[in-house]
N, C-alpha and C positions, 0 to 999 in steps of 0.2 A: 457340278457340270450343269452345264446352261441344256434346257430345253431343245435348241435347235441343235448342239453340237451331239446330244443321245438321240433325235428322229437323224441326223444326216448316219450316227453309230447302228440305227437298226436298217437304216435303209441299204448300206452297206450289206450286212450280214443276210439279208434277204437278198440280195441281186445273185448270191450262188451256194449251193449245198456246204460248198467247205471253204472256208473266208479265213484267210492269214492276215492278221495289226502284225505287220514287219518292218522293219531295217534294211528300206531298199527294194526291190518286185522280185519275182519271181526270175526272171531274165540275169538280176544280176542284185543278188542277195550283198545288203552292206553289212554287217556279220557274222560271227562264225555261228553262232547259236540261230540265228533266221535261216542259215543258211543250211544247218542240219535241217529244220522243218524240212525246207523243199526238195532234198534230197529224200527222206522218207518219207513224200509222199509222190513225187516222181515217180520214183523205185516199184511204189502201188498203183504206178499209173494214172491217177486220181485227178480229174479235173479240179480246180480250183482255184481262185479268186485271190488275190492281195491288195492290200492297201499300206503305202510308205508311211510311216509316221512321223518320217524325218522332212516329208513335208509337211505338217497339220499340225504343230504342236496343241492345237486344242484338240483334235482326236487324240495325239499321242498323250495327253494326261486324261483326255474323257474317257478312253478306252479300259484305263485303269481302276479308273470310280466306277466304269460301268461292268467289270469282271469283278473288281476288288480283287484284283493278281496285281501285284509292281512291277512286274517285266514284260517286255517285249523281246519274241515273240509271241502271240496268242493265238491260238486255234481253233476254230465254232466250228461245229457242223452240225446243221441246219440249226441255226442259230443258237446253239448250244454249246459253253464256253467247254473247252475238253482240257487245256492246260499248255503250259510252253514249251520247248524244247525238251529238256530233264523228261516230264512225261510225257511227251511224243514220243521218245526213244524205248523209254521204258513200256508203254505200250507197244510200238513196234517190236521191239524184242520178246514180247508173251505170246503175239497175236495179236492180241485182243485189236489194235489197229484197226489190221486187215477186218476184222468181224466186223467193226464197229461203222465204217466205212461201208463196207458191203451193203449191210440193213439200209443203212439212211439215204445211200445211194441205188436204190433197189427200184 
């Protein structure tokens, strides 16, 4: 990944606490795995930030190099890669979510 396409990746992730790399915005998720994200964090009421990768194809592969995760979607809070769908869920089903969120949003 080229230098500019990781400072446009960090600047992203700093313009809000909790920042979704997805399949389409938060308004109208393009699919079903981006679209579980924003319902589990809806649900938590949780402010939060997206970016479409299906327009950027150099974010949608830099965002990869720059997790070293293969999929989309991806979830930071406060710039800290947390995981995609699978363990959004899976965090959401322990708790730990709701905790995890609360702190960083504190």
């Amino acid at each position: 990944m080229d230098a500019s396409t990781k400072q446009r990746i960090e600047e992203l992730l700093a313009s809000s606490p909790v920042f979704v790399f997805m399949k389409g915005n938060k308004l109208m998720p393009q699919c079903g795995f981006s679209n579980n994200v924003v319902q589990i964090l809806n649900s938590l009421a949780v402010p939060f930030e997206t970016f479409d990768v299906l327009s950027d194809m150099e974010i949608r592969q830099g965002i990869k190099e720059f997790s070293e995760w293969p999929t989309i979607p991806q979830v930071y809070v406060n710039g800290e890669f947390i995981g995609g769908s699978d363990i959004l869920i899976e965090l959401y089903n322990s708790g730990e979510l709701r905790e995890t969120l609360a702190v960083a949003l504190a």
